[in-house]
SETOR-292038 format. One record per residue (C-alpha): residue number from 1; residue in three letters; y, z, x. Coordinates in nm, 2 decimals. Layout:
<nodes>
<node><resi>NUM</resi><resn>ALA</resn><py>Y</py><pz>Z</pz><px>X</px></node>
...
</nodes>
This chain:
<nodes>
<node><resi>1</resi><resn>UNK</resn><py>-1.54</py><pz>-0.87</pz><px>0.14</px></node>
<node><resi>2</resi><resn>UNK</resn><py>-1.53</py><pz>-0.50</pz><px>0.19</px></node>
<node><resi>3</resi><resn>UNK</resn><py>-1.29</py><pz>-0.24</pz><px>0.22</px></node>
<node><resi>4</resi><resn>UNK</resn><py>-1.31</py><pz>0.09</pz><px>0.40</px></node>
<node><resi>5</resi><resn>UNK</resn><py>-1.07</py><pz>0.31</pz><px>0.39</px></node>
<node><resi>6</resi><resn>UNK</resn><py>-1.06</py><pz>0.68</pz><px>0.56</px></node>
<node><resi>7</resi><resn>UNK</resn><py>-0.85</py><pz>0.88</pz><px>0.79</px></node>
<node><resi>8</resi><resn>UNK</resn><py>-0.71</py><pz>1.15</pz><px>0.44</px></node>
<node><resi>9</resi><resn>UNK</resn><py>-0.72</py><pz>1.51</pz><px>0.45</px></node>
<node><resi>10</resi><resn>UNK</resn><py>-0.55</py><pz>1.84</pz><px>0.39</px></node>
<node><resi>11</resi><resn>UNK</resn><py>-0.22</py><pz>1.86</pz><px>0.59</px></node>
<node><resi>12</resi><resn>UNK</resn><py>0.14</py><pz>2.08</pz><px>0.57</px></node>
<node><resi>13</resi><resn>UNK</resn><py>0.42</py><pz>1.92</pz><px>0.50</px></node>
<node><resi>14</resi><resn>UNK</resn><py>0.65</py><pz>1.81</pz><px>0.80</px></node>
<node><resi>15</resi><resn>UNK</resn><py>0.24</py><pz>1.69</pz><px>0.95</px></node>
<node><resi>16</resi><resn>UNK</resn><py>0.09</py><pz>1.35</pz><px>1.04</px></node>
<node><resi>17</resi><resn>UNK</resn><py>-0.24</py><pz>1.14</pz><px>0.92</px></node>
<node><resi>18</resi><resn>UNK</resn><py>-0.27</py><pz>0.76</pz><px>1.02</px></node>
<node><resi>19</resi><resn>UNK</resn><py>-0.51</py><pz>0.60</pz><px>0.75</px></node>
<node><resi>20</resi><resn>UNK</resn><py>-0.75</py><pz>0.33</pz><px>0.85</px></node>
<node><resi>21</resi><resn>UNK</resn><py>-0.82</py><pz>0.04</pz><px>0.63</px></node>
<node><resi>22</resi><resn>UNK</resn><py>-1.17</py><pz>-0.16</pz><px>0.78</px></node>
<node><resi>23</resi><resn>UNK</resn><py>-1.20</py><pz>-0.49</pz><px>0.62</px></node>
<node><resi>24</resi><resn>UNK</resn><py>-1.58</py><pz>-0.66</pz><px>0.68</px></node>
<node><resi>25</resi><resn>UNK</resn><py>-1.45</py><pz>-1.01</pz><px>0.73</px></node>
<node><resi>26</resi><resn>UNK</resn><py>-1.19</py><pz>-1.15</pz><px>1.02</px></node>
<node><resi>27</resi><resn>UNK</resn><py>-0.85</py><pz>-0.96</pz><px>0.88</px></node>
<node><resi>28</resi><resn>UNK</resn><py>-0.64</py><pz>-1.31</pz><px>1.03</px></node>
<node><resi>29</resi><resn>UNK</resn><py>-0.78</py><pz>-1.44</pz><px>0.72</px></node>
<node><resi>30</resi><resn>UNK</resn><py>-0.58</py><pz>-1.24</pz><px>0.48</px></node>
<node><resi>31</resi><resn>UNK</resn><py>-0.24</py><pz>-1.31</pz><px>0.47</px></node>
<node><resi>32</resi><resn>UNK</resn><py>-0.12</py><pz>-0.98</pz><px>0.34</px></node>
<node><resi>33</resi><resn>UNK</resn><py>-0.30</py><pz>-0.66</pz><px>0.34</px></node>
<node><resi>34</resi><resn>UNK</resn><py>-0.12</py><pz>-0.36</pz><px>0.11</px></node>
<node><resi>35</resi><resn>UNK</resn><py>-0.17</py><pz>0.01</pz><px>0.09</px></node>
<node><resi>36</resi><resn>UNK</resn><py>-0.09</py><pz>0.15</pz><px>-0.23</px></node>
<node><resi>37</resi><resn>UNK</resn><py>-0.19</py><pz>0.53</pz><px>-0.38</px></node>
<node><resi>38</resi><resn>UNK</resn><py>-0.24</py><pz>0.71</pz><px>-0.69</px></node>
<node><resi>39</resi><resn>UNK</resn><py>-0.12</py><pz>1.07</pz><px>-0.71</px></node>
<node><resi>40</resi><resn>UNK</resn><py>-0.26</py><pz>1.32</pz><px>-1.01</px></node>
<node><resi>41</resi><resn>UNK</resn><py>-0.15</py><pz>1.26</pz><px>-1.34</px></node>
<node><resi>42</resi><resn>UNK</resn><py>0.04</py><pz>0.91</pz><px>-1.26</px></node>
<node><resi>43</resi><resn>UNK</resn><py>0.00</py><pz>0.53</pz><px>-1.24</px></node>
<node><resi>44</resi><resn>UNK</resn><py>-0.09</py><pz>0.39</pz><px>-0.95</px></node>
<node><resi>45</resi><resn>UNK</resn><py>0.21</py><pz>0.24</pz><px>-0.71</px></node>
<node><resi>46</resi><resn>UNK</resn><py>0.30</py><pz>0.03</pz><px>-0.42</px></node>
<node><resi>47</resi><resn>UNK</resn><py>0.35</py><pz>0.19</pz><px>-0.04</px></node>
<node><resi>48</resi><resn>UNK</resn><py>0.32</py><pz>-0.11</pz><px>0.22</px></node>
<node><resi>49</resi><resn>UNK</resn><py>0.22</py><pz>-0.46</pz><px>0.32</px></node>
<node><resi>50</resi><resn>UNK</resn><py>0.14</py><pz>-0.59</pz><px>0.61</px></node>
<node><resi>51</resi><resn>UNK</resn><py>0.18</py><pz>-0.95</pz><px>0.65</px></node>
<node><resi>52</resi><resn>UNK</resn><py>-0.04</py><pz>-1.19</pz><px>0.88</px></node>
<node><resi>53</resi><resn>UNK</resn><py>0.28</py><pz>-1.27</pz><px>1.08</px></node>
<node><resi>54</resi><resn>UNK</resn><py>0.36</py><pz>-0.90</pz><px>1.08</px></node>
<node><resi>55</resi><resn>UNK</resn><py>0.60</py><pz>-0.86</pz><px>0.90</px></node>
<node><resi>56</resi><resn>UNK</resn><py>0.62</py><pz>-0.49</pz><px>0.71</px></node>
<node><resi>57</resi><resn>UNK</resn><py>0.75</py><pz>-0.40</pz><px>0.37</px></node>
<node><resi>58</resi><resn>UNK</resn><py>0.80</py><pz>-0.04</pz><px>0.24</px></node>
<node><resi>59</resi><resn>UNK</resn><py>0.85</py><pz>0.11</pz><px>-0.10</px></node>
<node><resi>60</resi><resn>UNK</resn><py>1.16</py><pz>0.31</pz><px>-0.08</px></node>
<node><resi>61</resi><resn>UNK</resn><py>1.04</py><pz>0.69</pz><px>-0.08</px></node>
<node><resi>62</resi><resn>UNK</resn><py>0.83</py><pz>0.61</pz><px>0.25</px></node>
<node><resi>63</resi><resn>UNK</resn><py>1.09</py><pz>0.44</pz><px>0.49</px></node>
<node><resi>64</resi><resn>UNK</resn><py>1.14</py><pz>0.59</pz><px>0.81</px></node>
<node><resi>65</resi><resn>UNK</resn><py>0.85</py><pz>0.81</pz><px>0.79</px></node>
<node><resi>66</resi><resn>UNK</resn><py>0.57</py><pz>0.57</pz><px>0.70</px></node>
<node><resi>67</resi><resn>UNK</resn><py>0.44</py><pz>0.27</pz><px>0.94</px></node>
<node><resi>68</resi><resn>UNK</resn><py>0.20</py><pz>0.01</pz><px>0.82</px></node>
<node><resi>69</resi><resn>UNK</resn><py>0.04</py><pz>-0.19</pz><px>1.11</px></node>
<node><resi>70</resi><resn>UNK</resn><py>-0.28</py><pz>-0.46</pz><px>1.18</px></node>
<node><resi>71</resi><resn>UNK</resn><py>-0.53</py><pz>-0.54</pz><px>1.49</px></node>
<node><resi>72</resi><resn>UNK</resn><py>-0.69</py><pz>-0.83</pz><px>1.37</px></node>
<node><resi>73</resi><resn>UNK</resn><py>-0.91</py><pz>-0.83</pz><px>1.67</px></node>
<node><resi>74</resi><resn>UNK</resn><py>-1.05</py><pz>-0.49</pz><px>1.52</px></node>
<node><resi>75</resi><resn>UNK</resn><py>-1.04</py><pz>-0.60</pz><px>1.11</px></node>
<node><resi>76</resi><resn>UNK</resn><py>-0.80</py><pz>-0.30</pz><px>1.06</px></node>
<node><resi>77</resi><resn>UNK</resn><py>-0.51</py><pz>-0.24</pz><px>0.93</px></node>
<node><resi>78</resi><resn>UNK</resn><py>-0.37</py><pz>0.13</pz><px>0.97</px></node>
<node><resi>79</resi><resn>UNK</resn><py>-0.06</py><pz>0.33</pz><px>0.80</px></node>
<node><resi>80</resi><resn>UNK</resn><py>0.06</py><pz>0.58</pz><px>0.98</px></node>
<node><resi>81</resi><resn>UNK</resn><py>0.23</py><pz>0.85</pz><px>0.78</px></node>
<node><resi>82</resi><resn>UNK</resn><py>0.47</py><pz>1.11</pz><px>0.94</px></node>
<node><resi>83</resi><resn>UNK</resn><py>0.68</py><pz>1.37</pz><px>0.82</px></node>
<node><resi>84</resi><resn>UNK</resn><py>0.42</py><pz>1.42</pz><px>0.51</px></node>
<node><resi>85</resi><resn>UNK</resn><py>0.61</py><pz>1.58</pz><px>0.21</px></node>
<node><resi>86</resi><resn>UNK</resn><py>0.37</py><pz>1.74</pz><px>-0.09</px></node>
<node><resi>87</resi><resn>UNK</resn><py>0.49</py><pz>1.42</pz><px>-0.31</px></node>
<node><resi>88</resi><resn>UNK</resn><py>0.27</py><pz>1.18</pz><px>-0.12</px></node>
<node><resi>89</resi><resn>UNK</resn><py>-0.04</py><pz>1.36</pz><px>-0.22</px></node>
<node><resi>90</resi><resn>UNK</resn><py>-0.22</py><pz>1.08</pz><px>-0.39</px></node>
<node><resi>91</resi><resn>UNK</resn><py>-0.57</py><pz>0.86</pz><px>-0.34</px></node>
<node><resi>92</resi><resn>UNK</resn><py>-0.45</py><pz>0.63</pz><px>-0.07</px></node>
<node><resi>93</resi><resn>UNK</resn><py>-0.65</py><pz>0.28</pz><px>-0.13</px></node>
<node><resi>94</resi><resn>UNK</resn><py>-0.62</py><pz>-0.01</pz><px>0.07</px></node>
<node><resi>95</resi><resn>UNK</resn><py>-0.62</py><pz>-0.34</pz><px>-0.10</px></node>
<node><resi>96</resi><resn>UNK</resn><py>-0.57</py><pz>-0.72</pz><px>-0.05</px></node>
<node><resi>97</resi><resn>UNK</resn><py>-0.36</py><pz>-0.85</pz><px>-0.35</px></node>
<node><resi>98</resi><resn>UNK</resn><py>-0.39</py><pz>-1.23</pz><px>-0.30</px></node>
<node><resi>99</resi><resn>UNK</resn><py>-0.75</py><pz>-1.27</pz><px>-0.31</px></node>
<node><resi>100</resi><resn>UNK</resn><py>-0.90</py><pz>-1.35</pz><px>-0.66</px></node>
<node><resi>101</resi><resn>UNK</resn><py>-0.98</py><pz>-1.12</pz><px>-0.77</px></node>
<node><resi>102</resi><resn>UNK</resn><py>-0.82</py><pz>-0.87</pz><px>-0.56</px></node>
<node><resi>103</resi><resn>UNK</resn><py>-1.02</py><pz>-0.65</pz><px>-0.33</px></node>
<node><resi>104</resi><resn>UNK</resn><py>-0.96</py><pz>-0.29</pz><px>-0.32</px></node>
<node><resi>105</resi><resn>UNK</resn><py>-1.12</py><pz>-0.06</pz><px>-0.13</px></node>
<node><resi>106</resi><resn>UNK</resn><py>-1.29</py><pz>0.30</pz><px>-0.21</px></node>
<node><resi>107</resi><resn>UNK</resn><py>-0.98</py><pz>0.51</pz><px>-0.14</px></node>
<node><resi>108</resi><resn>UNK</resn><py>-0.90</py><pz>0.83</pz><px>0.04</px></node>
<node><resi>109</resi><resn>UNK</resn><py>-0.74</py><pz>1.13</pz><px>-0.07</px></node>
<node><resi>110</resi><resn>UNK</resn><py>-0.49</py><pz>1.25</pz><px>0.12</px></node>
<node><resi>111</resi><resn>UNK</resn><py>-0.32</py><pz>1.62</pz><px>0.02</px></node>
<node><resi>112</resi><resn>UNK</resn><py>-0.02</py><pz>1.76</pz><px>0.18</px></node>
<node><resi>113</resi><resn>UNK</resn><py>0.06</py><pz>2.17</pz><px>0.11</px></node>
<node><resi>114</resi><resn>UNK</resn><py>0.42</py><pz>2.28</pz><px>0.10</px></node>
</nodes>
């Protein structure tokens, strides 16, 4: 199974990106699907998961402006990020936790100027 991610680039804060996360096999087959980024300097952490069911979980510092969603039809799941503040530049990768090993895919960098 493969990963693409894309959808980064330079934005100002206050701006929108939506990331795209392709997966190369039927997504229904994955029951959770995460996003999770690494900014300069620091450990990766935890943004979102998308459950098969739906269900959305976000880490604290992204509620209410971040929204993780899936079309299994298309293999995708998306995060849509709004309101973008500097301290969300990071490499946005999308990942799936539960396989074994887990799959991550190549990343994309996303950079927001103040």
């Amino acid at each position: 199974v493969q990963l693409q991610a894309s959808g980064g680039g330079l934005v100002r804060t206050g701006e929108s990106l939506r990331l795209s996360c392709l997966s190369s096999r039927r997504l229904a087959n994955w029951q959770n699907v995460a996003w999770q980024r690494q900014a300069p300097g620091k450990q990766r952490e935890w943004v979102a998961t998308s459950s098969a069911s739906g269900r959305a979980l976000y880490t604290d510092s992204v509620k209410g402006r971040f929204t993780i969603s899936r079309d299994n039809a298309e293999n995708t799941v998306y995060l849509q990020m709004d309101n973008l503040k500097p301290e969300d530049t990071a490499v946005y990768y999308c990942t799936i936790p539960a396989a074994n090993p887990p799959i991550w895919g190549q990343g994309t960098l996303v950079t927001v100027s103040s």
